[in-house]
N, C-alpha and C positions, 0 to 999 in steps of 0.2 A: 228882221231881228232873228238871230242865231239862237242864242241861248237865255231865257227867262228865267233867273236863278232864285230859288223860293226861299226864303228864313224864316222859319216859325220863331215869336220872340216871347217866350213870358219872364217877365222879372230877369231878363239878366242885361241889361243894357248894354254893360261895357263887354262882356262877351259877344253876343252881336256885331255890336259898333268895331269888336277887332276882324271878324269874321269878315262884314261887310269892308273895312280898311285892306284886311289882303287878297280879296278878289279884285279890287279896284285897283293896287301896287305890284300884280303878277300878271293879271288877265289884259292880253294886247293881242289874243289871233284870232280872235270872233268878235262880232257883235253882239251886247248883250244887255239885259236890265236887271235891276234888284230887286225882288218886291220885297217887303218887310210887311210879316202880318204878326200884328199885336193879338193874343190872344188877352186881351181883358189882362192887363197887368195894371199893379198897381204902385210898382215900386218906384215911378216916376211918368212923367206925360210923356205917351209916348210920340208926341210932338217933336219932343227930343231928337230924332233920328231924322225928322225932315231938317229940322235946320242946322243938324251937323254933313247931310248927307242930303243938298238941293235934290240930287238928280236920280233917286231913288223913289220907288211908289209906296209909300206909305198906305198899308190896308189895317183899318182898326176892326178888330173882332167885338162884339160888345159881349160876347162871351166867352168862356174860356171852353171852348169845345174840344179840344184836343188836338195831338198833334198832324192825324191824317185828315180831318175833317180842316182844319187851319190850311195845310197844303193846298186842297180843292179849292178852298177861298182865293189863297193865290194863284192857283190857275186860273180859275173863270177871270182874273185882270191880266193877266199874260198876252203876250204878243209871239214870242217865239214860237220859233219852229220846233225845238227842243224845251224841255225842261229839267233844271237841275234843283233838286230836291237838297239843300245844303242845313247842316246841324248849325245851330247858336255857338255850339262852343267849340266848332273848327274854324280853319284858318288855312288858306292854298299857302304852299309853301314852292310851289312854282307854277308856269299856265296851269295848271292841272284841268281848268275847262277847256283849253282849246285845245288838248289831249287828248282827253273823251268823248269830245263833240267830233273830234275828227277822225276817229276811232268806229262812235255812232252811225256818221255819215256813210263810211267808205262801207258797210256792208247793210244789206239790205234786210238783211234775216236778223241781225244786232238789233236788240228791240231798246238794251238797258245797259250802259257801261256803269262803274264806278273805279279810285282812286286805290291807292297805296296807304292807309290810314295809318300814323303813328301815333307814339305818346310823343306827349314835351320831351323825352329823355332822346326819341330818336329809334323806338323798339317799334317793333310792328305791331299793327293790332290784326289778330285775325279774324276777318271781317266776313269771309267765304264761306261756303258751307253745301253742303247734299241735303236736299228733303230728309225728312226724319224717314225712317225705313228699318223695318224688320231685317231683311237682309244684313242692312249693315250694320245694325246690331248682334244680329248671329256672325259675323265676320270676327267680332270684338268677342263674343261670348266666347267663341270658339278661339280666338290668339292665331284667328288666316293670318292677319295682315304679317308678322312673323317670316311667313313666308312668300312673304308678294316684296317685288321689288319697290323702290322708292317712288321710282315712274307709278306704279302702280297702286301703290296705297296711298296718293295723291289725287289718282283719278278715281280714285270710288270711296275714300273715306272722309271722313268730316274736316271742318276748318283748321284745326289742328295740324292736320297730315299735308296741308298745301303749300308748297315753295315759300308763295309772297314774294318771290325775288323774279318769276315768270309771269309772262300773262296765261291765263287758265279763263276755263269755262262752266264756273260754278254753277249750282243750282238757285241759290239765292245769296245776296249782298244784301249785309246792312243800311238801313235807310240815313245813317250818315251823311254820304254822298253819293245821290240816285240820281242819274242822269239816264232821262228818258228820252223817246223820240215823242212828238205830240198825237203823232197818229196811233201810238201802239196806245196811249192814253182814252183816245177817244172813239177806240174798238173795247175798251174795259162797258160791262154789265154799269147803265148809264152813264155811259162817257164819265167816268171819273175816276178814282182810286177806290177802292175799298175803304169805306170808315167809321165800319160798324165798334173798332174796336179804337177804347179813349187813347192807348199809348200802348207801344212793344207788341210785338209780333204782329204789327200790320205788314211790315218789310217781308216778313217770311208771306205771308198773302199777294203781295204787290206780285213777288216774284212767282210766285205760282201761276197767277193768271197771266203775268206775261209768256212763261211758258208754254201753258195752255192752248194762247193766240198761236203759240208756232215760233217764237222768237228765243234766238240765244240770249246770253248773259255775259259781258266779259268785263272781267278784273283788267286794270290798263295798272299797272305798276310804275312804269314811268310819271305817272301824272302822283302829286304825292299831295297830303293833304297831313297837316298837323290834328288828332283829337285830343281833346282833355281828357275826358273819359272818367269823370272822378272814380278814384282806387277808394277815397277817406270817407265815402258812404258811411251810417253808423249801419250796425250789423242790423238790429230791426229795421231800418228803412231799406237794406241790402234784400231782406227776406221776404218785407212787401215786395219786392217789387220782381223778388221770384216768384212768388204765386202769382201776382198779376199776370207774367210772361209765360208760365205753363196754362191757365188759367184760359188765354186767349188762343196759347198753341192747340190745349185739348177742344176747344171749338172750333178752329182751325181741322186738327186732324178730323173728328167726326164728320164735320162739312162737306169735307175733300173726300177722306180716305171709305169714310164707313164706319159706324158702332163697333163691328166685329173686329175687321184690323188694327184700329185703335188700340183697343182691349188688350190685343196679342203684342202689339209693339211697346204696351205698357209693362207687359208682362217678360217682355227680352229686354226691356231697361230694366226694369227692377234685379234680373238675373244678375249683371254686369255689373250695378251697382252694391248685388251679394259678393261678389268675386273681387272687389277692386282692395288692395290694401292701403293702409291707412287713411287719415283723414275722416277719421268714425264720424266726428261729428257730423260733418258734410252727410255722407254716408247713412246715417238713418232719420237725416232732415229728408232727403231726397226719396230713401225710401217710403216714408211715410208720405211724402207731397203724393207720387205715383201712387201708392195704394188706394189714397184717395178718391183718385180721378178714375181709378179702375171700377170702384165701388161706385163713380155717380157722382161723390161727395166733393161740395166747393171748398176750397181753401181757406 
């Protein structure tokens, strides 16, 4: 088996079920399996999914643990040589796995590819990105980039500043669509994924310690993936789910980076976010998240 392609599922069946429909309607140049892991949903039996989808492994969670810990589940029933780590509410909109798996194979140093992510409309999502980093926050405090060529504030600045129409060699990709190799998986601190955290920015984790091992990262462009991405979030549930996401970053950075550089990259965001025009409101939510986390204080 090539590729073991993993869906964490809670409560959204027909997302899923379309998910799982366009892997099985694109995917024809690997070998591969589905697994569907129910995290404890309750919006229907999720029995549902085997007898729409015989030939699929059905893993039920009896809890709803999360989305990194859900994954590990579906590994430990895996068979592949690869794993692709796929969202509920995508949909391949062409091989897009036998792209990346083919991508994955040809180099040996390629620990992790992933896909071209768009909206329903057809826009790109930018999915790329550079470790968080002092530097490149001084690069932006200071308006380098201004003076850097395109090539070049591509190659050192954030997801923003990257083609998406080139393959590149980011520092970390969204866990949308994670397509790893099994080995780089089961050299990870107890052969698994990081799952310490319940949801959002385990991705920015995943990719640091594949880096760590020694292994690049590539965006494959050609392989293309539909996300939903909901935009119609209401604004409270938008703002939970920004403190949760810095929340897990500031444990993240301390972890990795250190107390002290933490502190000072909180202190070159907050700058940036002094200097940025318009958009206030944004603007002193954001400054106030960071003060917080500068001070110690949770969200």
């Amino acid at each position: 088996m090539q590729v073991s392609i993993i869906i964490i599922n809670y409560n959204t069946f027909q997302l899923t079920s379309e998910a799982v429909e366009s892997i099985i309607r694109h995917t024809h140049g690997v070998s591969y399996e589905i697994i569907v892991v129910d995290n404890a949903s309750t919006e229907c039996d999720p029995g549902l999914f085997a007898q729409r989808f015989p030939t699929i492994k059905l893993v039920r969670n009896p809890d709803n643990s999360g989305f990194a810990k859900g994954n590990n589940l579906g590994i430990r029933h895996a068979i592949g040589e690869t794993i692709l780590l796929f969202n509920s509410d995508a949909a391949c909109l062409n091989d897009a796995v036998t792209l990346t798996y083919q991508e994955l194979m040809a180099d040996a140093k390629l620990g992790l590819t992933t896909a071209r992510l768009e909206y329903p409309d057809g826009r790109i999502q930018h999915s790329c990105g550079r470790f968080p980093s002092i530097n490149l926050q001084l690069v932006e405090l200071l308006r380098l980039q201004k003076f850097m060529s395109a090539e070049q504030r591509g190659r050192i600045l954030q997801g923003a500043f990257f083609s998406h129409d080139e393959p590149l060699y980011p520092d970390w990709v969204w866990g949308t669509y994670y397509h790893l190799k099994r080995g780089v998986i089961d050299k990870m601190p107890g052969g698994q994924l990081a799952d310490d955290f319940f949801m959002y920015a385990e991705d920015l984790q995943w990719s640091y310690t594949v880096r760590k091992l020694g292994y690049n990262i590539k965006y494959v462009p050609q392989a293309r993936v539909m996300h939903h991405f909901s935009q119609s979030t209401k604004k409270e549930k938008r703002l939970n789910q920004g403190n949760m996401i810095l929340q897990n970053e500031d444990t993240f950075l301390v972890r990795e980076y250190g107390w002290a550089t933490t502190k000072v990259y909180y202190l070159t965001k907050m700058a940036n976010f002094l200097l940025m025009r318009g958009a206030s409101e944004h603007r002193q939510q954001m400054l106030q998240q960071y003060g917080k986390l500068l001070r110690g204080q949770p969200l």
